[in-house]
N, CA, C and O of each residue as an XYZ file, in Angstrom:
400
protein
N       0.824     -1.188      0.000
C       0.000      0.000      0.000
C       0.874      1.259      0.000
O       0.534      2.267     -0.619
N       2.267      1.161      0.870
C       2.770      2.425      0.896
C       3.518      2.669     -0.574
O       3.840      3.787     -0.975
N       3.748      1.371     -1.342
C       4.376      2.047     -2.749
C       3.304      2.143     -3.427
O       3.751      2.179     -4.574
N       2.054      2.216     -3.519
C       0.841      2.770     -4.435
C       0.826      3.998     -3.752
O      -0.045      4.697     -4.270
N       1.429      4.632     -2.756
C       0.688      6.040     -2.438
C       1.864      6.652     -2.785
O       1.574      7.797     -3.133
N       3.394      6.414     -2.891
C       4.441      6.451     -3.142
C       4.504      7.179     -5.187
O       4.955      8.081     -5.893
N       3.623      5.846     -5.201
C       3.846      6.364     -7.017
C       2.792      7.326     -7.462
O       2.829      7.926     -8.536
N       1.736      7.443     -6.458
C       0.686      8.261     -6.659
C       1.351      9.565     -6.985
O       1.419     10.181     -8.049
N       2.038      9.940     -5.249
C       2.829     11.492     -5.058
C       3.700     11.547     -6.289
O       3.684     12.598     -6.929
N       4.500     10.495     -6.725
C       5.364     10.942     -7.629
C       4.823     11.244     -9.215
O       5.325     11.838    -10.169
N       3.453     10.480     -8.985
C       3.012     10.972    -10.870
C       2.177     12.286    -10.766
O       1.853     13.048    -11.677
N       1.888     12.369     -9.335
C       1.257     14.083     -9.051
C       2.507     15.123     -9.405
O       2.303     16.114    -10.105
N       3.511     14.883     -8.987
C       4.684     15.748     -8.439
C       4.935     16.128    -10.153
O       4.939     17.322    -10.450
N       5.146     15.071    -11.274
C       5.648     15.080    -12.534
C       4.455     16.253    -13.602
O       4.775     16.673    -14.714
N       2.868     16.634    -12.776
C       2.210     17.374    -13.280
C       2.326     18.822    -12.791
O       1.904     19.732    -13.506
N       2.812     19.037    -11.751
C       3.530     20.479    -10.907
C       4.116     21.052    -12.377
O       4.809     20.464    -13.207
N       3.642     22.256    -12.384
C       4.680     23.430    -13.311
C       3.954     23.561    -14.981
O       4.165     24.589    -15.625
N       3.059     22.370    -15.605
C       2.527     21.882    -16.886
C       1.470     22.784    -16.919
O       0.500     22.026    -16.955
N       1.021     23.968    -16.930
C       0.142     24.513    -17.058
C       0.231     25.183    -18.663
O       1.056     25.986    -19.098
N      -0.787     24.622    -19.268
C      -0.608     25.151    -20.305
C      -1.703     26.674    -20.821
O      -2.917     26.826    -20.955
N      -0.590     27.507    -20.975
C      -1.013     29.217    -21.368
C      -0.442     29.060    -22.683
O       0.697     28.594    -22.717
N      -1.196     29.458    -24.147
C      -1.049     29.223    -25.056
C      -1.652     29.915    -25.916
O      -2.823     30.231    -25.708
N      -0.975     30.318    -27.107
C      -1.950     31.338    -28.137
C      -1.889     31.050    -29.845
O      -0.882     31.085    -30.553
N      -3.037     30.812    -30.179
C      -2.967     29.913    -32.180
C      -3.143     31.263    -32.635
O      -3.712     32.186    -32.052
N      -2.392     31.251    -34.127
C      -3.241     32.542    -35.146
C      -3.028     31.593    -36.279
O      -1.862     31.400    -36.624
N      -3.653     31.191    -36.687
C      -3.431     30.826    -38.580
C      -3.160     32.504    -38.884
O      -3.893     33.414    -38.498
N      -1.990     32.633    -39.626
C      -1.908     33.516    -40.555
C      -2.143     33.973    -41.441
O      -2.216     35.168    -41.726
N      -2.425     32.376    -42.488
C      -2.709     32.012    -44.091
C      -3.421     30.658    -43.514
O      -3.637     30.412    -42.327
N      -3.680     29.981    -44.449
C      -4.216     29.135    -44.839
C      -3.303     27.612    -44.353
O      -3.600     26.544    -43.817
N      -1.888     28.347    -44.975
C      -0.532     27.399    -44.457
C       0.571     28.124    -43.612
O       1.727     28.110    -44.036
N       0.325     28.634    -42.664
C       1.163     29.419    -42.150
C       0.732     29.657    -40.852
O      -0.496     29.593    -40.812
N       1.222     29.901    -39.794
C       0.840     30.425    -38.237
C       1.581     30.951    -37.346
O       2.764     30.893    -37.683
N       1.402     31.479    -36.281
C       1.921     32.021    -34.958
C       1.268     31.172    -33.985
O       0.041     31.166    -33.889
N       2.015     30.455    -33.257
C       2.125     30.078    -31.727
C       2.717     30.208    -30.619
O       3.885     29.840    -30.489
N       1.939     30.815    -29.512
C       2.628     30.782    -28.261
C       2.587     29.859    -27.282
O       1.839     28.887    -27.390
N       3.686     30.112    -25.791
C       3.281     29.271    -25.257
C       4.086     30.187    -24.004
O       5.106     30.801    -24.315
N       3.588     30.240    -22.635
C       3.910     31.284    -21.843
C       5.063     30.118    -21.128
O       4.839     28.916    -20.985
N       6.075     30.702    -20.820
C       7.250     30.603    -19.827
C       6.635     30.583    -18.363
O       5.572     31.106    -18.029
N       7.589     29.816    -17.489
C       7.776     30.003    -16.316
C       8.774     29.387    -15.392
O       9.753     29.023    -16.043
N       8.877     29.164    -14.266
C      10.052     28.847    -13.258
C       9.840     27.064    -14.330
O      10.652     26.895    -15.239
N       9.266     26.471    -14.197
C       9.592     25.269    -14.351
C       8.990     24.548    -15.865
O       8.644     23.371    -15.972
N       8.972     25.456    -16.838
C       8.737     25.696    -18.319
C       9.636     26.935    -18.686
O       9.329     28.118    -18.839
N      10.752     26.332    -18.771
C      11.747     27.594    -19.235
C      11.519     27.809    -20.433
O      10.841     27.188    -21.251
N      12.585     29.435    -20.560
C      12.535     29.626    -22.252
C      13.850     28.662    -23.195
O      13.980     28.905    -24.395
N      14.755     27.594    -22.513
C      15.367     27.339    -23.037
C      14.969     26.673    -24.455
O      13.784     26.360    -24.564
N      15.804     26.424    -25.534
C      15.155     25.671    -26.494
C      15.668     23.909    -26.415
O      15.438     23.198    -27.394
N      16.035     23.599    -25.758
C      16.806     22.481    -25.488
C      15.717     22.132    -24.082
O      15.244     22.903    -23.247
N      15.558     20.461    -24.271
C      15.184     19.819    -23.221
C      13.936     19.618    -22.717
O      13.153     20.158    -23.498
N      13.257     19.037    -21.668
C      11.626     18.664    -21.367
C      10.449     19.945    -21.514
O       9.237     19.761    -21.624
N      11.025     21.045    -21.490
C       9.984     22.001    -21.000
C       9.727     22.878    -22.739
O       8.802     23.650    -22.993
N      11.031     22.379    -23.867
C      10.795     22.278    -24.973
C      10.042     21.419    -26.129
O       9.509     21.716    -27.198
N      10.255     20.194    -25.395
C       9.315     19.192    -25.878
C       7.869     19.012    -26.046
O       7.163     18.502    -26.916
N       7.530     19.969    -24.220
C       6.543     19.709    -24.135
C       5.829     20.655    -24.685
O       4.641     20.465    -24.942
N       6.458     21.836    -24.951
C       5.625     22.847    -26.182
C       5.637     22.477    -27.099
O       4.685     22.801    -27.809
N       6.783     21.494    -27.742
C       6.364     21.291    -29.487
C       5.263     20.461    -29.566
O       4.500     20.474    -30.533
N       5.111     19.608    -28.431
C       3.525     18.670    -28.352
C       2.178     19.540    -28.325
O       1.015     19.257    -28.611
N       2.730     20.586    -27.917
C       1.741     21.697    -27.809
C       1.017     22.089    -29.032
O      -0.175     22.100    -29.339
N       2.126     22.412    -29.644
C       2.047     23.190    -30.974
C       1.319     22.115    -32.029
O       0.498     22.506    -32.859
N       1.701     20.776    -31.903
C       0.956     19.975    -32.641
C      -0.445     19.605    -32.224
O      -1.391     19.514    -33.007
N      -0.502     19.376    -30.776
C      -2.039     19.832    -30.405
C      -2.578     20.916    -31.280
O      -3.285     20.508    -32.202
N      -2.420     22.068    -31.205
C      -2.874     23.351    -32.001
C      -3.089     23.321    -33.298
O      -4.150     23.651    -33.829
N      -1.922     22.854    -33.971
C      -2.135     22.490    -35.400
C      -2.891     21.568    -35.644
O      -3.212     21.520    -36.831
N      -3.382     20.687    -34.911
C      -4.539     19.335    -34.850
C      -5.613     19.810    -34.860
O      -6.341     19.707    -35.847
N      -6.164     20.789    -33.167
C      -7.106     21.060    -33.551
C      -7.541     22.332    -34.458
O      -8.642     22.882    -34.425
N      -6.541     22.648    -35.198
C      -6.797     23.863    -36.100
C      -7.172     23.360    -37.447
O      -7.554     24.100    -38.354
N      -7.012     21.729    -37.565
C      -6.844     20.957    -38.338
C      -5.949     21.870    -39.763
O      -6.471     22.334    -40.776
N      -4.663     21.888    -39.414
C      -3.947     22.553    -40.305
C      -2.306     21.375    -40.130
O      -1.826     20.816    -39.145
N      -1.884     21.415    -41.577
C      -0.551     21.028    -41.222
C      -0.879     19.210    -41.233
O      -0.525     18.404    -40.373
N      -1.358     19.044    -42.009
C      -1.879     17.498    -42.046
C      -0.288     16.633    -42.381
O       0.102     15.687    -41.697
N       0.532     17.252    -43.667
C       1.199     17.344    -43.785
C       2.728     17.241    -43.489
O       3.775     17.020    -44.096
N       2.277     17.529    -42.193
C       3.683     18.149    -41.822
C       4.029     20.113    -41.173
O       3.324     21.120    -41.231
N       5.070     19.925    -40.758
C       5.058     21.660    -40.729
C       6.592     22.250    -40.128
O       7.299     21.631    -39.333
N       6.801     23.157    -40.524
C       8.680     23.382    -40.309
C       8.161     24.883    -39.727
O       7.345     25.652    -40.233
N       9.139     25.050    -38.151
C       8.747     25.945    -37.661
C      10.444     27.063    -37.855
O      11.530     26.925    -37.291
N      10.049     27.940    -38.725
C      10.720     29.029    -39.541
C      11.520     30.119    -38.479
O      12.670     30.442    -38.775
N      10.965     30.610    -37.388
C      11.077     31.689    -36.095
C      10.888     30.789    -34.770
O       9.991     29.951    -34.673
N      11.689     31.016    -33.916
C      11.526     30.831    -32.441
C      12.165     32.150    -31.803
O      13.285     32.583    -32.075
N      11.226     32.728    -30.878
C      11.865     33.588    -30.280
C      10.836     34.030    -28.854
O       9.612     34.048    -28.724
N      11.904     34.343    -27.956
C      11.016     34.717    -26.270
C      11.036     35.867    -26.296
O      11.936     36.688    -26.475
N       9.588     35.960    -26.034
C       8.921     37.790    -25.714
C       9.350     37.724    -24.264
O       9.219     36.567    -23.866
N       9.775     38.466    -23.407
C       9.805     38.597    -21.918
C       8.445     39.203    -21.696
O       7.764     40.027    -22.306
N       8.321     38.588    -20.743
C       6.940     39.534    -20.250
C       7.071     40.018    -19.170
O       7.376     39.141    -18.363
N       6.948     41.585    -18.454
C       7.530     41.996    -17.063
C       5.841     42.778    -16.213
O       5.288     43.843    -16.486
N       5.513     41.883    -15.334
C       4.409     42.479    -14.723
C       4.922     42.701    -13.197
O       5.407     41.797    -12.516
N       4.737     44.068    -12.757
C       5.117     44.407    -11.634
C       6.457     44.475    -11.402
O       7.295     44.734    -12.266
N       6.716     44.213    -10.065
C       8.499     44.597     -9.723
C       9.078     43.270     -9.609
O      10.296     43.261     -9.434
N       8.368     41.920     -9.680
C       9.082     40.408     -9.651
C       8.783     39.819    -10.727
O       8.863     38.611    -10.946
N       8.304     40.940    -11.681
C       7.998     40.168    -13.455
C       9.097     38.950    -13.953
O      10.312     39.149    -13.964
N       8.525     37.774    -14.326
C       9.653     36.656    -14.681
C       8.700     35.988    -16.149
O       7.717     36.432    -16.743
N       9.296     35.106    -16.287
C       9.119     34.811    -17.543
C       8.651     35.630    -18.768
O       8.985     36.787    -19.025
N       7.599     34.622    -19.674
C       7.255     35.400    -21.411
C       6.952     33.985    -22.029
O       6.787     32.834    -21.625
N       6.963     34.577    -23.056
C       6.139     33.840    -24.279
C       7.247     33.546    -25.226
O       7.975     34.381    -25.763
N       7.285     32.198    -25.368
C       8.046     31.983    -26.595
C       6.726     31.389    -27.405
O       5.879     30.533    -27.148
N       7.116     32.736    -29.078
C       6.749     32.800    -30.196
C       7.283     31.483    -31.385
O       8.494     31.260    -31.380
N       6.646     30.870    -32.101
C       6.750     30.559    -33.049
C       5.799     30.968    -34.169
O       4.630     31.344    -34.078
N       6.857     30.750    -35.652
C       6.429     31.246    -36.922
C       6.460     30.129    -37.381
O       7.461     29.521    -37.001
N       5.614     29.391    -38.237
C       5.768     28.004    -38.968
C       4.870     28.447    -40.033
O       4.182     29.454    -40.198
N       5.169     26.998    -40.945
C       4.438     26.875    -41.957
C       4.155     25.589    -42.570
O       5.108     24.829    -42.396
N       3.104     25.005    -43.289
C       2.654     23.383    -43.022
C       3.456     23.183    -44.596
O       3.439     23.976    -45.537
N       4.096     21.934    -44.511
C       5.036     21.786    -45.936
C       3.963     21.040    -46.645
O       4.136     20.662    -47.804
């Protein structure tokens, strides 16, 4: 019983920080802008888990935008900072893509 409550805490603990803040624009027809907001434990790095889990993002988006059936090559990556108040932290990393 104590390693079922054991793996419980730990598959709770692995959803801490996954909040997904997110923004679609189709541009064109084949083309878009996606965001996805930063934070302490969704960095802006482009390397590693908290990158991954936005590009899953982004294909969510393109799924339900039903765009990009295809395929899709993302052209721009870049972090907006966003500064609210006097302990402002994170931003938005932008992508530019387009469905091949």
């Amino acid at each position: 019983m104590r390693i079922l409550a054991l793996l419980c805490v730990a598959a709770l603990a692995g959803c801490v920080g996954t909040e997904r803040v997110e923004g679609f624009t189709a541009t064109s027809p084949t083309s878009f802008l996606y965001s996805s907001h930063t934070d302490a434990a969704l960095t802006e790095n482009d390397d590693g888990a908290a990158e991954r889990i936005r590009r899953g993002w982004l294909a969510d988006a393109l799924k339900a935008h039903s765009m990009c059936g295809n395929g899709y090559v993302v052209d721009s990556r870049r972090f907006v900072p966003v500064v609210d108040g006097r302990f402002g932290n994170g931003g938005d990393i932008v992508y530019a893509g387009r469905c091949l």
